[in-house]
C-alpha positions as CSV (number, residue, x, y, z in Angstrom):
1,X,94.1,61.8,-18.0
2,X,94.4,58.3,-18.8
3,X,96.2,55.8,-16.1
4,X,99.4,54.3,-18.5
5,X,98.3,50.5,-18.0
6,X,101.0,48.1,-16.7
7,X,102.7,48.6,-13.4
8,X,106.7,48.9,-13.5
9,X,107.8,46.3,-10.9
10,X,105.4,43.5,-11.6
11,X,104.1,44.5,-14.9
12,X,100.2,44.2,-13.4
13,X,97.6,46.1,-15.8
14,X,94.7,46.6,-12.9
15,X,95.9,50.2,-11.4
16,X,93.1,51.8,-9.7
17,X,93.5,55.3,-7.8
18,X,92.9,55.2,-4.2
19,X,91.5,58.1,-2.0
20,X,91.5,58.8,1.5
21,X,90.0,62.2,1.8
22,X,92.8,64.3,1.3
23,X,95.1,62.3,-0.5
24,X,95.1,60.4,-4.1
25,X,97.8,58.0,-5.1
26,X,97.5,55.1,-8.1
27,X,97.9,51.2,-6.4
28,X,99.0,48.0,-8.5
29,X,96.0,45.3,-7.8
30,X,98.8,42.9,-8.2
31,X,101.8,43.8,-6.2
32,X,100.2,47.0,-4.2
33,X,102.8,49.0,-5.6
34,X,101.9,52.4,-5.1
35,X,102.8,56.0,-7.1
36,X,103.6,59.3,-5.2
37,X,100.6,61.3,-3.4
38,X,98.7,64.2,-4.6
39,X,95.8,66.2,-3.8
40,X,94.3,65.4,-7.0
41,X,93.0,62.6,-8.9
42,X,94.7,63.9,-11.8
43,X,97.6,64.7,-10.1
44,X,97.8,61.4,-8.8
45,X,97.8,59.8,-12.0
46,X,100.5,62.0,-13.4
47,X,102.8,61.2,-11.0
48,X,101.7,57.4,-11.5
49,X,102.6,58.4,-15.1
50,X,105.7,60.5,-15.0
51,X,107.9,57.9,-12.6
52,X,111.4,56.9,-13.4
């Protein structure tokens, strides 16, 4: 699964996934925009993917 490269709000191209443990979510570098939580990397980045 391959992160879609340029953030939504501030057009950014340096998303990295962030994990706490328990929870995975995809940041913007740039504006620390941040995609919905999942339990997964994968699922992360679908989510990251997917939004409207």
């Amino acid at each position: 699964m391959e992160i879609k490269t340029e953030c939504p709000f501030c057009g950014g191209e340096m998303i990295t996934i962030i994990e706490d443990g328990r929870q995975n979510c995809c940041m913007c570098q740039d504006c620390y925009a941040q995609g919905p939580t999942a339990s997964s990397k994968v699922g992360a980045v679908e989510g990251w993917n997917d939004r409207a």
